[in-house]
Structure formats: structure tokens, C-alpha cells
C-alpha positions in Angstrom: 22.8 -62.6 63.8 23.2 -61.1 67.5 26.1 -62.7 67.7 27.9 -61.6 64.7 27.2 -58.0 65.6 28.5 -58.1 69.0 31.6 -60.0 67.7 31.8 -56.7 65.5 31.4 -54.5 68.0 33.9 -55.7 70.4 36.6 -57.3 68.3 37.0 -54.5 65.8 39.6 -52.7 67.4 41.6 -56.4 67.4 42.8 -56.1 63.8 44.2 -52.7 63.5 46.0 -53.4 67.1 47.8 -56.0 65.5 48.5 -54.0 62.2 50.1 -51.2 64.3 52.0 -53.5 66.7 53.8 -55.5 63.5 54.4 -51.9 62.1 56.0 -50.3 65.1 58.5 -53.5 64.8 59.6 -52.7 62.1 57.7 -55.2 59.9 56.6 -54.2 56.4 53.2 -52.4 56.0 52.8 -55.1 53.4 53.0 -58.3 56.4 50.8 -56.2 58.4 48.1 -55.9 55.4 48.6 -59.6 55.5 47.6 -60.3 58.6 44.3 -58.0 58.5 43.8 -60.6 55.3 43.6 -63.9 58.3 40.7 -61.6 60.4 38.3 -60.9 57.4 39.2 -65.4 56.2 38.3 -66.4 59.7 35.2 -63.8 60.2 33.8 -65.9 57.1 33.3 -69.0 59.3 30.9 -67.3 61.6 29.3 -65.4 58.8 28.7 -68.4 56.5 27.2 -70.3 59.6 24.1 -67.5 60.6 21.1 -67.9 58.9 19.4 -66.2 56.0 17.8 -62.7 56.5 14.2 -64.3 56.1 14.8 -66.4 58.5 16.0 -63.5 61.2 13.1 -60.7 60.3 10.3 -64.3 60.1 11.5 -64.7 63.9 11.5 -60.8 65.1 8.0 -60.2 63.8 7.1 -63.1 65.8 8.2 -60.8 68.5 7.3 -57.6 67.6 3.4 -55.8 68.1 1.8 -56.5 65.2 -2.0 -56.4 64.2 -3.7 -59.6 64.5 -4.0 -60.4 60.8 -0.5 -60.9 60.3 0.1 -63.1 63.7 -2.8 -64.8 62.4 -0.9 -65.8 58.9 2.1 -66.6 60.9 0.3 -69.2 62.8 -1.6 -70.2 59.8 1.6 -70.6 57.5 3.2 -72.8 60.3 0.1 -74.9 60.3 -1.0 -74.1 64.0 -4.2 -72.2 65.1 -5.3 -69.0 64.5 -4.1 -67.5 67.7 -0.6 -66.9 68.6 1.5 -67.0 72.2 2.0 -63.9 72.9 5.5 -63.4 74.9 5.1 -62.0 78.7 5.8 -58.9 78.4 3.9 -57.9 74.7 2.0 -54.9 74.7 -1.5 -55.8 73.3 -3.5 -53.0 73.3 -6.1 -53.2 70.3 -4.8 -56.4 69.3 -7.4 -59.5 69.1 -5.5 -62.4 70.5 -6.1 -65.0 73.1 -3.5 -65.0 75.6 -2.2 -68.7 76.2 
């Protein structure tokens, strides 16, 4: 999902560059609609390929503070033990976790 939003970010400006350079050619508005058309076909590729949204927030919270209830359940769902990994670097104040 990162990478789909920094492909947005710094490829947006890529399609109206090329609708503005076939228009100051003297091409059609219509041929340079057109070829906006071939950014959004190919930006399905990418898009079709990233996975679900349930997926993507199920592997923040593993990152994110979170009371120890719901690490608990995460490590419980996945069939582990009852105490997580916390990532170097977590804050973990009030929290009751072992640290591996």
C-alpha cells in the first residue's frame, strides 16, 4: 500500500505533462484525453496486485501501541503465545508484555 501512495505522489504530475505536451502540438484535446485513458489502464496493475485493507490495518496494529488485550488476541488468533515481540523502538509504558 506504501508503494501505491508514493507512486501517487510522485507520478501524478506525469499524466497532465503529457496531456499538455500533445496539446501544444497541435493534437486534438480528444488524443490527449486518450492517452490520460493508458495511465489510469496501467495504474490498475499495481492496484489489483496490493492487498486487501484488512490485511494492511491487521499488520499496522501489529505496530502500533496498543493495550495488551488486543496484542494478546493478535497472538492468540495467529495461534502463538500470549505475549507478542514488541519492535525496538515501541513505547510500552503501561503496557503488560514481555519483551523477547
Amino acid at each position: 500500500m506504501g508503494s501505491y501512495l508514493f507512486a501517487d505522489a510522485s507520478l501524478s504530475w506525469f499524466p497532465p505533462l503529457i496531456f499538455t505536451l500533445l496539446n501544444e502540438a497541435g493534437f486534438s484535446e480528444r488524443v490527449g484525453l486518450a492517452s490520460i485513458t493508458f495511465f489510469f489502464l496501467a495504474s490498475l496493475i499495481p492496484y489489483f496486485k496490493m492487498g486487501s485493507y484488512d490485511e494492511c490495518v491487521k499488520r499496522a496494529n501489529r505496530l502500533v501501541v496498543a493495550p495488551a488485550e488486543i496484542l494478546e488476541a493478535i497472538a492468540e488468533e495467529e495461534g502463538g503465545e500470549s505475549s507478542v515481540p514488541i519492535p525496538a523502538g515501541a513505547i510500552t509504558s503501561g503496557m503488560r508484555i514481555k519483551k523477547n
